[in-house]
C-alpha positions in Angstrom: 45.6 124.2 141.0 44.8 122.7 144.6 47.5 123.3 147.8 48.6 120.0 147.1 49.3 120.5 143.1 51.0 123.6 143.8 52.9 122.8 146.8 54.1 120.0 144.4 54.8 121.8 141.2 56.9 124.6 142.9 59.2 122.5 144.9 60.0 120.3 141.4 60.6 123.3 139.8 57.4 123.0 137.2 54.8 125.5 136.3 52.5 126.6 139.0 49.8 129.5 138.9 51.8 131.0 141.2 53.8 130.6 144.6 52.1 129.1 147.7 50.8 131.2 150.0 51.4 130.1 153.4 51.5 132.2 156.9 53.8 129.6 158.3 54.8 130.7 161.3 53.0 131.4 163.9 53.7 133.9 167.1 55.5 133.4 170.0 53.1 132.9 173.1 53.8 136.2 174.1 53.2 137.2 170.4 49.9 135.8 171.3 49.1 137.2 174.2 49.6 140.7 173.2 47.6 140.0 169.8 44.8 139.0 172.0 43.5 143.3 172.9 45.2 143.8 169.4 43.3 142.2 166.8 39.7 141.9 166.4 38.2 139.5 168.8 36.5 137.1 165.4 39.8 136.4 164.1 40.9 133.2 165.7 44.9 132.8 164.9 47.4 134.2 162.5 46.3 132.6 159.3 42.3 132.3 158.9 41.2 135.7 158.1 44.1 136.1 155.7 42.8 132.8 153.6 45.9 131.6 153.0 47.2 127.6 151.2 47.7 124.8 153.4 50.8 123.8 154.2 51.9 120.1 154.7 50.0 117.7 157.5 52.2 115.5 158.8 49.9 112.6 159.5 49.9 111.7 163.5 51.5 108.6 164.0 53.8 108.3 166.5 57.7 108.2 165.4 59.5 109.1 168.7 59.2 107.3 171.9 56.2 104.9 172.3 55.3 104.9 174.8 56.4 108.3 175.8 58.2 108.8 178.6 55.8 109.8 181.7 55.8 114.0 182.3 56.8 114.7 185.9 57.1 117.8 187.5 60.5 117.4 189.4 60.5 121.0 191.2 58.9 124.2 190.9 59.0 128.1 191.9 57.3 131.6 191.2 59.7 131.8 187.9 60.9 128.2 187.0 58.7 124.7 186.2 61.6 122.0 186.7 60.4 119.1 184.1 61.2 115.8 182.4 59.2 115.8 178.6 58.2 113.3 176.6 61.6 112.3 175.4 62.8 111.9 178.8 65.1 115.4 179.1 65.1 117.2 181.9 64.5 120.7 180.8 63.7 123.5 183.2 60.9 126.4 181.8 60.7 130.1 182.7 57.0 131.2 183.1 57.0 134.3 182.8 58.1 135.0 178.8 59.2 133.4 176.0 62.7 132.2 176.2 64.5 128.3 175.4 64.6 126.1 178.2 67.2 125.2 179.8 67.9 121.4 179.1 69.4 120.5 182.1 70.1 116.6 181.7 69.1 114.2 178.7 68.3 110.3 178.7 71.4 108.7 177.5 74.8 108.9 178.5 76.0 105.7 177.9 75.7 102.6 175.8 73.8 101.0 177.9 71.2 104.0 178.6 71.1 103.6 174.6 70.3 100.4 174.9 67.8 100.5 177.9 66.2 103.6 176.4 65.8 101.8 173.1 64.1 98.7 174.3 61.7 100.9 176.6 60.6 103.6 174.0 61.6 103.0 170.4 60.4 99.3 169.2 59.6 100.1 165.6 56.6 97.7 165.5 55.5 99.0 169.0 51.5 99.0 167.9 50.3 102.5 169.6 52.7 103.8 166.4 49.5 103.6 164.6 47.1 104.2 167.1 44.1 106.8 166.2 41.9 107.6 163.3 44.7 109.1 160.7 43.2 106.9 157.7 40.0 108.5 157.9 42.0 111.9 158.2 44.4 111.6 155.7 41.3 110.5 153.6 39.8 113.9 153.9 42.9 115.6 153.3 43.5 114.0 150.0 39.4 114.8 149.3 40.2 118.7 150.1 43.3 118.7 147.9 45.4 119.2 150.9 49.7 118.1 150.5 50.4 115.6 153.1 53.2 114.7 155.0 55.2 111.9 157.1 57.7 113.3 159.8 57.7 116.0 162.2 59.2 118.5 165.0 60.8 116.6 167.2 59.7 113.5 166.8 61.5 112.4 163.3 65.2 113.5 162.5 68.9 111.4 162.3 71.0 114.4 163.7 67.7 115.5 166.0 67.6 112.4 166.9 70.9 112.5 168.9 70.6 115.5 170.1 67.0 114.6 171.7 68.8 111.8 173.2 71.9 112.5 174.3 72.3 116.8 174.1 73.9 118.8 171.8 77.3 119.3 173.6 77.6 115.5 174.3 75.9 114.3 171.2 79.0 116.9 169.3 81.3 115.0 171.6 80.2 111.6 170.9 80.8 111.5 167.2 84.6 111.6 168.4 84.3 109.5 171.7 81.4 106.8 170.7 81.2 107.0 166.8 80.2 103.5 167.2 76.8 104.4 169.3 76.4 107.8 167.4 75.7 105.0 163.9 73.6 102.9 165.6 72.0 105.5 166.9 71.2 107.0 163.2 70.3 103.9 161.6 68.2 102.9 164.3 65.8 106.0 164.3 65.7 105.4 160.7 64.6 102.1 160.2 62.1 103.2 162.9 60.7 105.9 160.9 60.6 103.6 157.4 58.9 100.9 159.4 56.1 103.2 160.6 56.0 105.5 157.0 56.0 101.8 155.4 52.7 101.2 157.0 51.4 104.6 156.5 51.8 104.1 152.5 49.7 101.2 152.1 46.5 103.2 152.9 48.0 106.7 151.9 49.6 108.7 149.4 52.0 111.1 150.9 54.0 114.1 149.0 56.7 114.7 151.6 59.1 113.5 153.7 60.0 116.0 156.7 63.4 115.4 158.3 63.8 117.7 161.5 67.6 118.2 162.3 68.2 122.2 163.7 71.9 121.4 163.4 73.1 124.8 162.2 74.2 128.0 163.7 75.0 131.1 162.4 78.2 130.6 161.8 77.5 127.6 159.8 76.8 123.5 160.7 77.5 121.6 164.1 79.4 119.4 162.2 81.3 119.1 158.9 80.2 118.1 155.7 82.8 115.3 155.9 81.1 114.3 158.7 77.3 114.5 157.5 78.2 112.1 154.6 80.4 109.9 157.1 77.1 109.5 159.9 74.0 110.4 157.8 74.3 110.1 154.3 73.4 106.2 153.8 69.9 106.9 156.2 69.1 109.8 153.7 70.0 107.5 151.3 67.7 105.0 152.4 64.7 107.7 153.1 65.3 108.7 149.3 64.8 104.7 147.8 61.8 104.5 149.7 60.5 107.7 148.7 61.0 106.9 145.1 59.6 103.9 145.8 56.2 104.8 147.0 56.6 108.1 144.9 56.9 110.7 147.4 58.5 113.6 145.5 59.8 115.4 147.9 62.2 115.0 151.2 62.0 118.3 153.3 64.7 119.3 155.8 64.2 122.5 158.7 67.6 123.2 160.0 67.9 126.8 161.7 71.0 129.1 160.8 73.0 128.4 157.9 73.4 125.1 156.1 75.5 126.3 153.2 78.4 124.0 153.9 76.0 121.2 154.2 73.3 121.8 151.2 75.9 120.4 148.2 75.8 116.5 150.5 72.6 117.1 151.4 71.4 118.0 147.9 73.1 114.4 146.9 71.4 112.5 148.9 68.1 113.6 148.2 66.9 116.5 149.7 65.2 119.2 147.6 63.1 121.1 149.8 65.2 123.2 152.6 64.2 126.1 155.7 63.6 128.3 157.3 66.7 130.1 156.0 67.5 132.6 159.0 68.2 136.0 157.9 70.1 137.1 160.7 72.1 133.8 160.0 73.4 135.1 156.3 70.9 132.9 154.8 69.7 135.2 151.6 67.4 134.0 149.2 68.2 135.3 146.2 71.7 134.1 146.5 70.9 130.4 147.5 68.3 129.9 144.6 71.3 131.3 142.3 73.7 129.2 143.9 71.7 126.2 144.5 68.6 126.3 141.5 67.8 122.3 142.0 67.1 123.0 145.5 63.7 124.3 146.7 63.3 126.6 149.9 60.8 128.4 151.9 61.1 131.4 154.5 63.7 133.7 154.4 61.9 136.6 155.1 63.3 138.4 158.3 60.5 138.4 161.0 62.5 141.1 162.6 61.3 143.8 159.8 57.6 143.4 160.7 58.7 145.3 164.3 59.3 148.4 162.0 55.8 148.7 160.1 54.7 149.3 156.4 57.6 150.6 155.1 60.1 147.9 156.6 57.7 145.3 155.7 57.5 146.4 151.7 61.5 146.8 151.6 61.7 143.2 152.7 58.9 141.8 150.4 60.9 143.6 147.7 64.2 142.3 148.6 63.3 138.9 148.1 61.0 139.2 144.7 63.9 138.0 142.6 63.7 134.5 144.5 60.2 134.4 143.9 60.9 135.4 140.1 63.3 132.7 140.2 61.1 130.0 141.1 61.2 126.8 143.4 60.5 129.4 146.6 57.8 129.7 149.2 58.0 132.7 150.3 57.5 133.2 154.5 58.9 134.1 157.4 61.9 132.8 158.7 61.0 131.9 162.0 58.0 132.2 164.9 56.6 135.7 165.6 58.9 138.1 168.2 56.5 139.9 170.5 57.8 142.8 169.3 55.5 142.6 166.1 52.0 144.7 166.6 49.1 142.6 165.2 48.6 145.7 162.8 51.9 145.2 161.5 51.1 141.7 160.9 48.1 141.7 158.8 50.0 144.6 157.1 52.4 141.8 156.3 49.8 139.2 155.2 48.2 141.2 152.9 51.3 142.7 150.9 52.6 139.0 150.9 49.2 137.8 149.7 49.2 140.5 146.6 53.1 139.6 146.2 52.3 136.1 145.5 49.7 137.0 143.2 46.6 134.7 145.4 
């Protein structure tokens, strides 16, 4: 089987040769940095000397703001880099380490920065959506038997999308306050996103959708499952019919912490491919691939083991054989690299994962 076929095959739940193998995620920049007098100086990044699958590429048209909003440097010291991104948010940067920005102030805090903000940046048919030579890429990709993908981090997701625009404690607020704005909102990033994947399809075949939301903690979802089906459920709906349509088999969703009060409405409306599934979050394996067995996963390994060395790392890879046994699982890690992680205990990893998987 090629990446593609078996990326395909496990996530349906049919026969494959065995599991992909992946090396997902990467290392943090500090990872990085450290690996740098670590590993040997030939081996370029995490996943080339390991020979490992290919993962999903997301073909690079643009599905966020077009055009993006101008990056400006605002103020700056010995520790901080005061910012505004691409999005517009106003986000301030240690630069020292690895640690989340602060997100100090975000586009839209009104209808009418909605508004404003929508007929600046996010014109569906805006043509720089399609800019570039991602025919000729995708092309390739489809020659080398590589899986291929519309939607990506940050850039396509209905709950991500509010809380790109407006902040998470707002955003949270709004769906009381402005429920009105929060589904216009929705529907209007999504008929965004089908009107740029709509053009994509004509000159492509893509496997799978990738929805971006991070709208879980560890104590469970930002907002209730009554609530998912009330604000999102008709745009996954609509995602869905035009990926049966255009037969795209799967719709892929990366949500942090633990979605298990979410999956079951989720599941429903289309989604059968779901990660990273946090550890530290509760988010076991074995258990959702008994719980849920029509729903497909990847991750859940707990980057924190590979700290420990061997004899962490071949407890863990143990721990979650049964989901691999079970099927319908890509096993990987279930988040970006800690600087904590040796590059020797790393390529310790890769290799027991690599014989696990059977490649």
């Amino acid at each position: 089987m090629n990446d593609r076929e078996r990326f395909i095959a496990c996530v349906l739940g049919e026969a494959v040769d065995r599991p992909p193998y992946w090396l997902f995620w990467g290392p943090w920049g500090t990872t990085r940095q450290r690996w740098q007098s670590e590993k040997p100086a030939d081996i370029p990044d995490h996943r080339s000397v390991f020979g490992p699958d290919q993962p999903p590429i997301a073909v690079p048209v643009n599905c966020g703001p077009c055009p993006q909003v101008e990056r400006k440097v605002l103020r700056e010291d010995e520790d901080f880099i005061v910012h505004t991104d691409s999005w517009g948010i106003v986000r301030r940067d240690y630069k020292h380490g690895e640690s989340m920005p602060d997100f100090l102030e975000f586009p839209v805090k009104t209808r009418h920065d909605w508004e404003a903000y929508r007929e600046k940046h996010l014109d569906p048919d805006h043509p720089d959506r399609l800019a570039g030579n991602w025919r000729e890429q995708c092309a390739e990709w489809t020659r080398l038997g590589f899986p291929i993908q519309l939607g990506y981090f940050p850039d396509v997701g209905i709950f991500g999308s509010v809380r790109w625009l407006l902040g998470d404690e707002d955003g949270l607020i709004a769906f009381y306050t402005m429920p009105d704005l929060i589904h216009e909102i929705m529907d209007h990033m999504t008929s965004l996103y089908l009107t740029v994947f709509e053009a994509v399809v004509q000159h492509v075949q893509v496997d799978v959708i990738h929805i971006w939301e991070d709208m879980c903690g560890r104590q469970g979802p930002l907002i209730s499952p009554r609530h998912w089906e009330e604000f999102m459920g008709a745009n996954y709906r609509r995602i869905k019919a035009f990926a049966d349509k255009h037969n795209i088999p799967v719709i892929s969703v990366d949500t942090d912490g633990n979605p298990d009060l979410i999956a079951p409405v989720m599941m429903q409306s289309g989604v059968n491919f779901l990660w990273p599934m946090e550890v530290a979050a509760g988010c076991d394996v074995n258990v959702w691939r008994r719980e849920y067995p029509g729903l497909s996963l990847m991750g859940g390994i707990d980057k924190r083991v590979l700290a420990f060395g061997p004899e962490a790392i071949d407890c863990e890879l143990e721990r979650i054989r049964p989901a691999i046994e079970m099927g319908r699982y890509i096993p990987d890690l279930d988040h970006l690299i800690p600087n904590d992680v040796s590059w020797q205990n790393y390529a310790y990893y890769a290799e027991r994962l690599k014989e696990l998987v059977g490649k």
